[in-house]
C-alpha positions as CSV (number, residue, x, y, z in Angstrom):
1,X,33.0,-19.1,-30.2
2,X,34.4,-21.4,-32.5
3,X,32.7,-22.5,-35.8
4,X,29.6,-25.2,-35.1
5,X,29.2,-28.3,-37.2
6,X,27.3,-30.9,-37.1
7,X,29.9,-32.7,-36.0
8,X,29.5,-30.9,-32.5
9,X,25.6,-31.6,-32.3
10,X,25.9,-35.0,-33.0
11,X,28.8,-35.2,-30.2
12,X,26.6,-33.6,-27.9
13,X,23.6,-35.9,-28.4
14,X,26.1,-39.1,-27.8
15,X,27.5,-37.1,-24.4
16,X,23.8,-36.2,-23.0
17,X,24.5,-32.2,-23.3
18,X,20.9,-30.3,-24.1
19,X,22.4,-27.2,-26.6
20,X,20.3,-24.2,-26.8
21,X,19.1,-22.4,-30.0
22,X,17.1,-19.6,-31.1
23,X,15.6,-17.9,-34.1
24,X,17.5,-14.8,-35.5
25,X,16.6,-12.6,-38.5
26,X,19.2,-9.4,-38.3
27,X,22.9,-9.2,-37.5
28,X,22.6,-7.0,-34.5
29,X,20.9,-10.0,-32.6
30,X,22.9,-12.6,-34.4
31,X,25.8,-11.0,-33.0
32,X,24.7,-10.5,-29.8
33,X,23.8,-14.5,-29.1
34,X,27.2,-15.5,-30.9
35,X,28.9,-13.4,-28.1
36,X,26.6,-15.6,-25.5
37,X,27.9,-18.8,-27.5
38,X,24.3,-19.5,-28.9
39,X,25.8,-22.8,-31.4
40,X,22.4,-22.9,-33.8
41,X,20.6,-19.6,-34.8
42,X,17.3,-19.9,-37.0
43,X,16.1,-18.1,-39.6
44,X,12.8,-18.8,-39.3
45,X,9.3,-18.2,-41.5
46,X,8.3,-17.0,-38.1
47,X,9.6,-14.0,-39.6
48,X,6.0,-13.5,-41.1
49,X,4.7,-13.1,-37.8
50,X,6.8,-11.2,-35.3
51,X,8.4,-9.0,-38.1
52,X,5.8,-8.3,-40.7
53,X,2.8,-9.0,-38.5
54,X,1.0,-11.5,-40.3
55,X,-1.5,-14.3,-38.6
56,X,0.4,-16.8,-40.0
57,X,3.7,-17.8,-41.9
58,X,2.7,-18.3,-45.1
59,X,3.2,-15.2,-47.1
60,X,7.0,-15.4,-46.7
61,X,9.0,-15.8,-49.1
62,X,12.5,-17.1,-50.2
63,X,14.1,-13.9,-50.9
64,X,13.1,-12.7,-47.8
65,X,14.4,-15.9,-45.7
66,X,17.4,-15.4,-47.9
67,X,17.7,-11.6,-47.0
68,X,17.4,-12.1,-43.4
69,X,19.8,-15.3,-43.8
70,X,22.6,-12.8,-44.8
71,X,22.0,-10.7,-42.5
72,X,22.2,-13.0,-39.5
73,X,25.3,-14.6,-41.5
74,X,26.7,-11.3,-41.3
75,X,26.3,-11.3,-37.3
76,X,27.3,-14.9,-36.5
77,X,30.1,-16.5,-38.6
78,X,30.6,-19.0,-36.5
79,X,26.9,-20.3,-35.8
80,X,25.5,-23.6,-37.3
81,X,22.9,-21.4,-38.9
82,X,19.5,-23.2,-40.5
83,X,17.3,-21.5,-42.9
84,X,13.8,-22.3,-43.3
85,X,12.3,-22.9,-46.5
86,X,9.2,-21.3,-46.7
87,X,5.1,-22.5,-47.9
88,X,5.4,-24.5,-51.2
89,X,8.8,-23.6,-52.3
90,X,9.7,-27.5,-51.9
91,X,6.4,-29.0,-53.3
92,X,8.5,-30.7,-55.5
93,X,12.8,-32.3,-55.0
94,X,13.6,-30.2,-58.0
95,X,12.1,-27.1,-56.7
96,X,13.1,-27.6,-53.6
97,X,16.5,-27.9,-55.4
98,X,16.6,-24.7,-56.6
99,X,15.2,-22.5,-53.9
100,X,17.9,-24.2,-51.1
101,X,20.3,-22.5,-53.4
102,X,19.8,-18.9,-52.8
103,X,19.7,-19.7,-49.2
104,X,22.9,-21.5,-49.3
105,X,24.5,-18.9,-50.7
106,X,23.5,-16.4,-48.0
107,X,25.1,-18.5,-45.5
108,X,22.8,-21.1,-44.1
109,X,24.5,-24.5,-43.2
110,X,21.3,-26.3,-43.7
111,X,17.6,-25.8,-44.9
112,X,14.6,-26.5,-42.9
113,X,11.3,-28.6,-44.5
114,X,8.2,-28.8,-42.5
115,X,6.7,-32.3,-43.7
116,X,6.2,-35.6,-43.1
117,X,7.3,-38.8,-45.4
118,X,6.5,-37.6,-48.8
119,X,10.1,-35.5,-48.5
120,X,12.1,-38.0,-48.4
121,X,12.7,-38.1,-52.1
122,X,13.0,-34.5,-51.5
123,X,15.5,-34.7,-48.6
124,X,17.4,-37.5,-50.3
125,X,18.1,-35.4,-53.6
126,X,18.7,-32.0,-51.6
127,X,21.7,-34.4,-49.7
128,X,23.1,-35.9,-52.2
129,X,23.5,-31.8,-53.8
130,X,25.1,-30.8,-50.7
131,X,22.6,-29.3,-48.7
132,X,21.7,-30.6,-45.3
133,X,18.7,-30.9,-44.4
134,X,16.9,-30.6,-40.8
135,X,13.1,-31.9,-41.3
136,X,10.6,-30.9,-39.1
137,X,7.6,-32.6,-37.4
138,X,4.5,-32.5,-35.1
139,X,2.9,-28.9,-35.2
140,X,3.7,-27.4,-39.2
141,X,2.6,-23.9,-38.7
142,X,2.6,-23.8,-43.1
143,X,-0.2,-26.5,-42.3
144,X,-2.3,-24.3,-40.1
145,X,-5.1,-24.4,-42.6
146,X,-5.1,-28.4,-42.8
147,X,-5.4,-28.7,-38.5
148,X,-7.7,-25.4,-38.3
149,X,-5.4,-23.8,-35.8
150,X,-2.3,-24.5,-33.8
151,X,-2.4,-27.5,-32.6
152,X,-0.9,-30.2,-30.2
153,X,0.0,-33.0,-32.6
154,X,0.3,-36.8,-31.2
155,X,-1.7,-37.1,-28.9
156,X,-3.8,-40.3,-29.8
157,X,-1.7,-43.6,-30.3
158,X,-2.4,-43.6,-34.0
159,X,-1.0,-40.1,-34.7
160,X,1.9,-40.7,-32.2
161,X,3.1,-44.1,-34.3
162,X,3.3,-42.5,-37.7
163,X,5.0,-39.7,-35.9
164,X,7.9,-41.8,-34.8
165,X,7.8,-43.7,-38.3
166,X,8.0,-40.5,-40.1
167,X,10.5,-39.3,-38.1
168,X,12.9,-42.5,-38.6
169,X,12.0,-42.2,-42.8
170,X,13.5,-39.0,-42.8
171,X,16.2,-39.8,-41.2
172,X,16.7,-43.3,-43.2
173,X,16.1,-40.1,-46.4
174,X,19.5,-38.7,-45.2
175,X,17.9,-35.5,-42.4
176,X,21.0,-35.0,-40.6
177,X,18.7,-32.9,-37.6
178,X,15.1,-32.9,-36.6
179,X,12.7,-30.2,-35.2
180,X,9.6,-31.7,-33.2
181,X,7.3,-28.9,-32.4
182,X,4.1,-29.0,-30.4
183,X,3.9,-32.6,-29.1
184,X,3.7,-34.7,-26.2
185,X,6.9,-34.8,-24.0
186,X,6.7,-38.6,-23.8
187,X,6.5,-39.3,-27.7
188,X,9.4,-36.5,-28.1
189,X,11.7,-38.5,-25.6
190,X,10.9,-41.5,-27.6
191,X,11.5,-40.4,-31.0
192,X,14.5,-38.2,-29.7
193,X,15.6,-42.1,-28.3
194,X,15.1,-43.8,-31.3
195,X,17.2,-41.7,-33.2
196,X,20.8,-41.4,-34.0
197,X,20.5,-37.6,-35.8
198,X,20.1,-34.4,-33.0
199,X,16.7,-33.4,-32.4
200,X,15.5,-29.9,-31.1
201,X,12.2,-29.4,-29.5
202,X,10.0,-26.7,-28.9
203,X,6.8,-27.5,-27.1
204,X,8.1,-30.7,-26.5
205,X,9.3,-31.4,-23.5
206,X,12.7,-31.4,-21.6
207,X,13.8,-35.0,-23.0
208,X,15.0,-33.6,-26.9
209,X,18.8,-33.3,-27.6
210,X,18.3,-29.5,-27.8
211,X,15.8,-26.8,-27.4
212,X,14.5,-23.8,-30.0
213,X,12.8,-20.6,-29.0
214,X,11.6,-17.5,-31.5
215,X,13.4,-15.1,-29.9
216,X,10.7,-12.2,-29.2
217,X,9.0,-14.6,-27.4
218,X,12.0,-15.4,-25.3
219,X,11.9,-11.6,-24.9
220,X,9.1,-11.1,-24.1
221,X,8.0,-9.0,-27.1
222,X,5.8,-10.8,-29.3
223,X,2.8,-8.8,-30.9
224,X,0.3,-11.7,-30.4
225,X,0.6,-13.6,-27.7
226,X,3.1,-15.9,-26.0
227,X,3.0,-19.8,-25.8
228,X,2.6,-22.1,-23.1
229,X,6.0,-23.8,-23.9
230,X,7.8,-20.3,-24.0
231,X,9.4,-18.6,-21.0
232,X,10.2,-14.9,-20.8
233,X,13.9,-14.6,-20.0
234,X,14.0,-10.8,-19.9
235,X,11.2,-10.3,-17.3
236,X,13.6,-12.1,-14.2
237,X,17.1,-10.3,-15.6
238,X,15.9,-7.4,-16.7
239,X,19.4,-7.6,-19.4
240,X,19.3,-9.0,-23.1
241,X,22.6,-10.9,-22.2
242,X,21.6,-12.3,-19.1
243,X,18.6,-13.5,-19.9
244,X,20.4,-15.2,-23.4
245,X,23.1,-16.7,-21.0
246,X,20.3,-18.0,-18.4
247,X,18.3,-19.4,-21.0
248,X,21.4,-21.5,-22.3
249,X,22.3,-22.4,-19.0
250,X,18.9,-23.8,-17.9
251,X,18.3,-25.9,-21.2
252,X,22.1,-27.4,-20.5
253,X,21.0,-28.4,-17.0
254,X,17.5,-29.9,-18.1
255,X,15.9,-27.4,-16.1
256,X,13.7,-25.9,-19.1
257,X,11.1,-26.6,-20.0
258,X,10.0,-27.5,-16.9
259,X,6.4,-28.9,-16.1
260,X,5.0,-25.1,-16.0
261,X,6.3,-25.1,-19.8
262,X,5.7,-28.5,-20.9
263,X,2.5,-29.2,-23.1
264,X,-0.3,-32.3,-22.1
């Protein structure tokens, strides 16, 4: 596979082609979904969950993402790989500032921040330092204690509007990708329409630019239970590289998620 830029993404989203991508958090995987041409691996705080076991995300930390960034780095050389930035290490642009760099220097392309318009001061001085940034919207699993669970986000007209307005402030801030997570499929077409930068969805529908799984659910594997939105690859191939090749395949031909995966 040959290196992945953003170049490539933002190529695809002008040609119509739906890219696949998936999380990653050791080289042994990483290298395994290179040699299936998987273009964007993430690192993410998900890592709190389906490798340590906790309820929630927000006890990683940025030497961990870092440590796992490396590894995957180590795997896929030629992946656009995105690194997440865990709970509260961007409460601020200049901390954020400082705790992109360690993850930049594992080998992440760009950083991830879960948030809404208050980072785009954030967004716009990580930028104009050379990290790229992906933002990330609808469901924030680092906000689980502010929605009291997880949650599908947009569903009421009010909610869906500053959605879309959030998502075009980041963008305006300098976010050269966007995650939606958890939202309606409608608003995600929309916003995905309304914007010139990539955006990947996960519990969003079919109409994004590109689509994100954690990869244990994917497998089939996760500890605590597996989403609506997700689809168990292994179970009908019964072969790691089958099921990552089928799963690239079907999100190139729009035929996942389908309605049996898409949320309300």
């Amino acid at each position: 596979m040959k290196p992945i830029t953003m170049n490539d993404l933002r190529a695809w989203k002008a040609q119509g082609y739906k890219f696949a991508s998936v999380t990653a958090y050791d080289a042994s995987f990483a290298q395994l979904f290179e040699s299936q041409n998987m273009p964007v691996l993430l690192v993410g705080d998900s890592l709190g969950m389906v490798l340590q076991g906790n309820k929630d995300t927000l006890a990683v930390t940025v030497d961990e993402v870092a440590y796992h960034t490396r590894s995957v780095r180590a795997g896929s050389p030629n992946s656009l790989l995105i690194a997440d930035m865990p709970f509260m290490s961007f409460a601020t642009p200049l901390q954020a500032c400082q705790n992109a760099m360690p993850l930049m220097q594992a080998g992440a392309n760009m950083v991830k921040l879960e948030g809404g318009a208050w980072l785009a001061d954030t967004i716009t001085m990580l930028t104009q330092r050379s990290v790229p940034v992906c933002a990330h919207l609808g469901l924030l699993p680092q906000s689980v204690n502010i929605y009291g669970g997880y949650k599908v986000q947009g569903r009421e007209q009010e909610q869906a509007d500053r959605l879309l307005d959030e998502a075009l402030a980041l963008e305006a801030a300098g976010a050269q990708m966007l995650v939606l997570e958890c939202v309606p499929a409608t608003l995600a077409a929309l916003i995905t329409q309304s914007l010139t930068i990539p955006v990947i969805g996960i519990g969003a529908g079919c109409h994004t630019d590109g689509q994100i799984l954690v990869m244990h659910d994917m497998f089939g594997i996760s500890a605590n239970y597996m989403p609506k939105f997700s689809k168990n690859y292994l179970a009908a191939s019964g072969d790691i590289r089958k099921a990552v090749a089928q799963y690239i395949d079907e999100v190139a031909k729009g035929q996942f998620p389908d309605a049996t995966h898409t949320l309300a």
